[in-house]
C-alpha positions in Angstrom: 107.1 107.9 117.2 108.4 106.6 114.1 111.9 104.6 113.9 112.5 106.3 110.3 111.6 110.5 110.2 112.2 111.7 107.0 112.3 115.7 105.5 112.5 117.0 102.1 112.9 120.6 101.2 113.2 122.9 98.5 111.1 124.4 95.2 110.5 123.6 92.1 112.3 126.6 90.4 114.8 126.9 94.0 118.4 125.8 93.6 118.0 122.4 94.5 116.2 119.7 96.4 117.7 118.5 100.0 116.3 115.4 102.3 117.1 114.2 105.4 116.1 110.5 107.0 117.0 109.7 110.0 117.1 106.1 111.6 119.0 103.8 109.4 121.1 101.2 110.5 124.6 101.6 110.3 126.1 99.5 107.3 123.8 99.2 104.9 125.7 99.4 101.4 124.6 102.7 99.4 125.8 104.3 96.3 124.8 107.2 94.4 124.1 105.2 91.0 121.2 103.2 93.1 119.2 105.8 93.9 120.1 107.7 90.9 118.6 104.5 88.6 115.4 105.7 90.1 115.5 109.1 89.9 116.1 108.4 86.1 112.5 106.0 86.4 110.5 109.0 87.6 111.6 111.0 85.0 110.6 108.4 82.1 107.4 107.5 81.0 105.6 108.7 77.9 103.4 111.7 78.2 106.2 113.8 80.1 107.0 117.4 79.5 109.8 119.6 78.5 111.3 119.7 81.8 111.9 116.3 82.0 114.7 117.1 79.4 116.0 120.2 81.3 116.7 117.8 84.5 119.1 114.6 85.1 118.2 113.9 88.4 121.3 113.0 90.3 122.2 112.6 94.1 124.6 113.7 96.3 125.1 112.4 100.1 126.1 115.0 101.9 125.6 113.3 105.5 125.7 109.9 107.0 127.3 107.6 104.1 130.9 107.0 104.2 132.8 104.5 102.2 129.9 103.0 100.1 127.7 102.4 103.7 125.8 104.1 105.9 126.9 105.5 109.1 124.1 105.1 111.1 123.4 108.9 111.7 121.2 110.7 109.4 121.6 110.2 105.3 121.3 113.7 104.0 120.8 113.8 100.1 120.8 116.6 97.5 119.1 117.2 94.0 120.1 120.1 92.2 117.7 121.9 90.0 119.3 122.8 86.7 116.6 124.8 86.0 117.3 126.9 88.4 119.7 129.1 86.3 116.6 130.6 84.6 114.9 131.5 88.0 117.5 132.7 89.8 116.0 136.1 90.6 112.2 135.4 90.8 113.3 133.1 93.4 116.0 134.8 95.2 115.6 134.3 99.2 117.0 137.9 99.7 114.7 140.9 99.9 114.2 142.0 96.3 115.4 145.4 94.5 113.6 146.9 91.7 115.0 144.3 89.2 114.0 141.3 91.3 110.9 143.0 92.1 110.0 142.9 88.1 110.8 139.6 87.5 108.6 138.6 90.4 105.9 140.3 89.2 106.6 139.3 85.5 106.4 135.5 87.4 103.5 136.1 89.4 100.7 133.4 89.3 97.5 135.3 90.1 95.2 132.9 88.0 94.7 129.7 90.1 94.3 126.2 88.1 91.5 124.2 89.0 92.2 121.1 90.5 95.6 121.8 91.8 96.7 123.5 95.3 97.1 127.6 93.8 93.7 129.1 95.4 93.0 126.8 98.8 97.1 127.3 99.3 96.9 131.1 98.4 93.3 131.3 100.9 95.3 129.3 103.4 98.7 131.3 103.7 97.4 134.6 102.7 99.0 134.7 99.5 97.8 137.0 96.1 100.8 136.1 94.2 99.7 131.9 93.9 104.0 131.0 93.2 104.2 130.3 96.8 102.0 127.9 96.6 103.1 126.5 93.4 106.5 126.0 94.2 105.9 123.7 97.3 103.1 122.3 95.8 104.7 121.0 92.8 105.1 117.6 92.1 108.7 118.2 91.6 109.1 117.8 95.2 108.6 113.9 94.6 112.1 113.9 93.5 113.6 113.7 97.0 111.2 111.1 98.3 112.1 108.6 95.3 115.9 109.3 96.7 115.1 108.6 100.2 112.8 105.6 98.9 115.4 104.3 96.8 117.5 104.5 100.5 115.0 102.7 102.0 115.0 99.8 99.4 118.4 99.3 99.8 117.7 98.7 103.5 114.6 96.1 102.3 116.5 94.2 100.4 119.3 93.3 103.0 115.9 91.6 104.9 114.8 90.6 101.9 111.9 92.8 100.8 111.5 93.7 97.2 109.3 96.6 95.8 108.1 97.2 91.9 105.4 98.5 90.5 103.3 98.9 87.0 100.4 100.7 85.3 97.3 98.3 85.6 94.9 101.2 84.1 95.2 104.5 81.7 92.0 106.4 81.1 89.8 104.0 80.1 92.3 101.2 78.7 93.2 98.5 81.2 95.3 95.9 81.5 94.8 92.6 81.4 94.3 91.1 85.6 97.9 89.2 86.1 98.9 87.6 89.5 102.6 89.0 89.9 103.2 88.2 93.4 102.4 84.9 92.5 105.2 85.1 89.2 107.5 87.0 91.2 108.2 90.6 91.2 111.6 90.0 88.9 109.4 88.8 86.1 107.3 92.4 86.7 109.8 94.6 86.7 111.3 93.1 83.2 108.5 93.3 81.2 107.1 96.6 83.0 110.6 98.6 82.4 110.7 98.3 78.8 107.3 99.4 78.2 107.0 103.5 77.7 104.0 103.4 80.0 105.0 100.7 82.8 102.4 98.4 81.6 103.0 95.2 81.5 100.9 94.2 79.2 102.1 94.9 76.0 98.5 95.1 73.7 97.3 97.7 76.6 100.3 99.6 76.6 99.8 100.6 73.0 96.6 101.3 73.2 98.1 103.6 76.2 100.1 105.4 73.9 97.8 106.1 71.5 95.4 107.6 74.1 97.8 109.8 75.4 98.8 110.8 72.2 95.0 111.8 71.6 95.0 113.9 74.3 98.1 115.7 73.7 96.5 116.5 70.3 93.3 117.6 72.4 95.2 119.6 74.8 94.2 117.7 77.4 96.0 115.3 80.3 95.1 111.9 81.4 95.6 109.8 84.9 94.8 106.1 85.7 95.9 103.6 87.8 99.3 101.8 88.9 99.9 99.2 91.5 102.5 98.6 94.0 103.9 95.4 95.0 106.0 94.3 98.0 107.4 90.2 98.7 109.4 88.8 101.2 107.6 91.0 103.3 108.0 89.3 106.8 104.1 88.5 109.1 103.6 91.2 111.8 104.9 94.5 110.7 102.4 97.4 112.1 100.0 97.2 115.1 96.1 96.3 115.6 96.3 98.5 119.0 95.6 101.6 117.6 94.4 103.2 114.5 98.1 105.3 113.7 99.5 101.7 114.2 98.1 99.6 112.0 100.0 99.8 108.5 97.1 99.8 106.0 96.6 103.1 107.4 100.0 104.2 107.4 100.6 102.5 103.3 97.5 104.6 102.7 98.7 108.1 103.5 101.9 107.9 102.6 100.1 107.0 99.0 97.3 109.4 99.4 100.0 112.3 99.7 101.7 111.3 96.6 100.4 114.5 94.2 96.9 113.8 92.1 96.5 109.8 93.9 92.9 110.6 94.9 92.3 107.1 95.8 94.2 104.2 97.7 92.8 100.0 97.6 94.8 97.4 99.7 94.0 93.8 98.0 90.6 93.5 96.1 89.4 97.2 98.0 86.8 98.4 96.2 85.5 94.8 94.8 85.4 93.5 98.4 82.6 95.7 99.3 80.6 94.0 96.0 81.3 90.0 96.9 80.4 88.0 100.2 82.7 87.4 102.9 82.6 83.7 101.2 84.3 85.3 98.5 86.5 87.8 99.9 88.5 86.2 102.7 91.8 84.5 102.6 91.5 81.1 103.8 94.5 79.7 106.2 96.4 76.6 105.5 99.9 75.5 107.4 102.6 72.9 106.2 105.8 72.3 107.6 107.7 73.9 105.0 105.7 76.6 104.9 104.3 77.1 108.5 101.2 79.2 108.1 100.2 81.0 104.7 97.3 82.1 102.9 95.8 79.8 99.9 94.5 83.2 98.3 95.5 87.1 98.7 92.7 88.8 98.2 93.4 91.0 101.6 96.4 92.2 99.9 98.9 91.0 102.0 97.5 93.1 105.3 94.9 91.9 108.1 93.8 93.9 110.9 96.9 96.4 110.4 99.5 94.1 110.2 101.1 91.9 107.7 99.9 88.5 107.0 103.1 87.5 105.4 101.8 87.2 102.0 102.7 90.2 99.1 101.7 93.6 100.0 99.5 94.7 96.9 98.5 98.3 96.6 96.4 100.8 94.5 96.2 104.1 93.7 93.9 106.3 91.7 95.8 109.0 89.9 93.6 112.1 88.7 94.5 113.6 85.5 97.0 116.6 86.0 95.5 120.0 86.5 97.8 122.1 84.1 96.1 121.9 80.5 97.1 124.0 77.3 93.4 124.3 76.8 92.9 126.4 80.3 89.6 125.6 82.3 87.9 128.9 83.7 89.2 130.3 87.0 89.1 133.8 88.2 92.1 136.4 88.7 92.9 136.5 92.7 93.6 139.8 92.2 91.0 141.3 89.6 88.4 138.7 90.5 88.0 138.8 86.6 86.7 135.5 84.6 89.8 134.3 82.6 91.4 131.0 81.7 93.3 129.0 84.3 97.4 129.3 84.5 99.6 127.2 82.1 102.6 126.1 83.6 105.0 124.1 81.9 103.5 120.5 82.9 103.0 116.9 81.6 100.4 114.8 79.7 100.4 111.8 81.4 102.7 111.3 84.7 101.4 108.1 85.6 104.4 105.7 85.1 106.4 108.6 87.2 103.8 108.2 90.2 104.0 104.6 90.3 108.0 104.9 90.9 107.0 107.6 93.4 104.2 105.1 95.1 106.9 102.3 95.2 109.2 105.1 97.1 106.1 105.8 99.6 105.5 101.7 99.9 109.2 101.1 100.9 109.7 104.4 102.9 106.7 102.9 105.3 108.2 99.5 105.3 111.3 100.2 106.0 110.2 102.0 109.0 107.6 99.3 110.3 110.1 96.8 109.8 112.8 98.6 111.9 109.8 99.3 114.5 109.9 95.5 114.8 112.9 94.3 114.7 115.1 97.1 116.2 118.4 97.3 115.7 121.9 100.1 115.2 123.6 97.7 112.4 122.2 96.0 109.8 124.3 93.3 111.0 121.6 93.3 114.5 118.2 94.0 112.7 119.0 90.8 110.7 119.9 88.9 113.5 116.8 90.1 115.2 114.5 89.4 111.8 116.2 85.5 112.0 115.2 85.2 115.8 111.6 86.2 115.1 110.8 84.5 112.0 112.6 81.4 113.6 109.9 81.7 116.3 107.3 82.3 114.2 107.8 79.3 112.1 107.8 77.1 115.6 104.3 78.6 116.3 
């Protein structure tokens, strides 16, 4: 069983978002304008839509924080939808009259979009009018995770851990290959933040632009490729025992489930299958100052399910978004008639938003493998617990 559970609720077009996670340690120091810094992330990025502009994303704890730190019992958060002041009666939760019966139907999505989760949602739950699919399967849902991620940082970073992340590829421009756990993840995030695309590298991020800017004119949305990053990340977090154990696994879903990632690489992935062993592995070296450590990373910080002690570095494969304002065909669910897909109000490019999401995912699944080994009801006793171990693992 996990040490951190987590829950998020709510629709895109509902009142509000709500999340619960359960199993920090009490007295780790939490304020709203932390999390709130990256809620304001995943809403940058060029190549987002109007609703971006309709929403300020900004928590509220409504359970377990109290004076600035948390409690120990579970941290509840809340987004509110502005939006929802437009929707209020195609989303009511009571039974509907006439008039809320019109505005349903007025609302209704019977024209699935290829690509997104409308017709194998609809087929699954039994649904003809696609909008309760759409609402769940929304990407505005990612909201609450970056809260409880952000959450989950702040936990990291009392043992030391630090997560960021940047756009290494946008349709077919890529950036140039960079070593950043080597630089440290401080230099990353300064150049990364100030670029409209997350790219740290500046001549690619323009040409990022530009190609987003073409496909806007073309109607048409692009995905890519961002990378997540994690240092200070302690040896032996997960398990080689068994296969729900071992953390690649875990780092892999949790990315995997992130809307449009359609593909996940730990370390050199993909090229690894292309190179011989000679030319994959991580060689091992040990100094005193040091103890044991890794001359290269091309495993990505991860061996065997658990961590080697060098930086996580992770992957994903982002598919362009499904919504376009030049609709592929699809068939009426209702009429079974030929027309163009639904349009609903949607982005470009969300790309620099996912890889804020991804970093939430990342630190969301640390957090919890790191309190699976170390234990602990305070902060104050999961650090004393990290010291004992790492003292003992330097004595090896």
């Amino acid at each position: 069983m996990p040490r951190l559970r987590w829950l998020t609720a709510g629709e895109s077009h509902g009142p509000g978002l709500w999340a619960i996670l359960e199993g920090m340690p009490a007295g780790v120091a939490l304020e709203p304008a932390q999390v709130d810094l990256d809620l304001k992330r995943r809403q940058g990025g060029y190549g987002r839509g109007f609703r971006m502009q309709i929403e300020s994303d900004a928590v509220r704890f409504v359970g377990g924080v109290r004076a600035g730190r948390t409690l120990g019992s579970p941290v509840c958060v809340a987004i509110d939808n502005k939006d929802w002041a437009k929707w209020t009666s195609v989303m009511d939760p009571a039974p509907p009259g006439p008039e809320q019966r019109a505005a349903m139907q007025k609302r209704a999505l019977t024209r699935p979009r290829p690509g997104h989760a409308d017709l194998a949602g609809g087929m699954k739950i039994g649904a003809k009018d696609l909008r309760d699919v759409l609402e769940r399967a929304s990407a505005r849902e990612t909201a609450a995770r970056v809260a409880l991620g952000a959450v989950a940082k702040r936990l990291l970073a009392e043992l030391g851990v630090d997560v960021a992340s940047h756009v290494t590829a946008l349709g077919d421009v890529a950036a140039a290959p960079r070593d950043w756990g080597a630089e440290g993840l401080a230099a990353l995030r300064a150049v990364a933040e100030e670029s409209p695309v997350r790219c740290a590298d500046a001549a690619a991020g323009a040409r990022m632009v530009a190609a987003i800017d073409a496909a806007k004119a073309g109607k048409d949305t692009l995905g890519g490729v961002f990378e997540v990053l994690a240092a200070g990340v302690p040896p032996g977090l997960g398990h080689y025992v068994h296969w729900d154990r071992r953390l690649d696994g875990r780092i892999a879903q949790a990315i995997l489930s992130i809307p449009a990632v359609k593909a996940v690489e730990v370390g050199d992935g993909w090229d690894s299958a292309r190179r011989p062993g000679s030319e994959v592995h991580d060689e091992i070296a040990w100094d005193e100052r040091r103890g044991f450590f890794r001359a290269t990373n091309r495993a990505g910080g991860l061996e065997g399910g658990v961590t080697t002690g060098e930086p996580l570095v992770v992957r994903a494969a982002m598919k362009p978004l499904p919504t376009l304002m030049k609709p592929l065909g699809s068939v009426d669910v209702e009429t079974k008639q030929a027309f163009g897909a639904h349009v609903e109000r949607s982005d470009v490019c969300a790309l620099p938003a996912a890889a804020v999401i991804g970093e939430a995912m990342l630190a969301l699944v640390l957090a919890d493998a790191a309190l699976e080994k170390f234990g602990g009801d305070s902060l104050d006793e999961t650090r004393r617990n990290r010291d004992a171990y790492l003292a003992a693992v330097r004595a090896m």
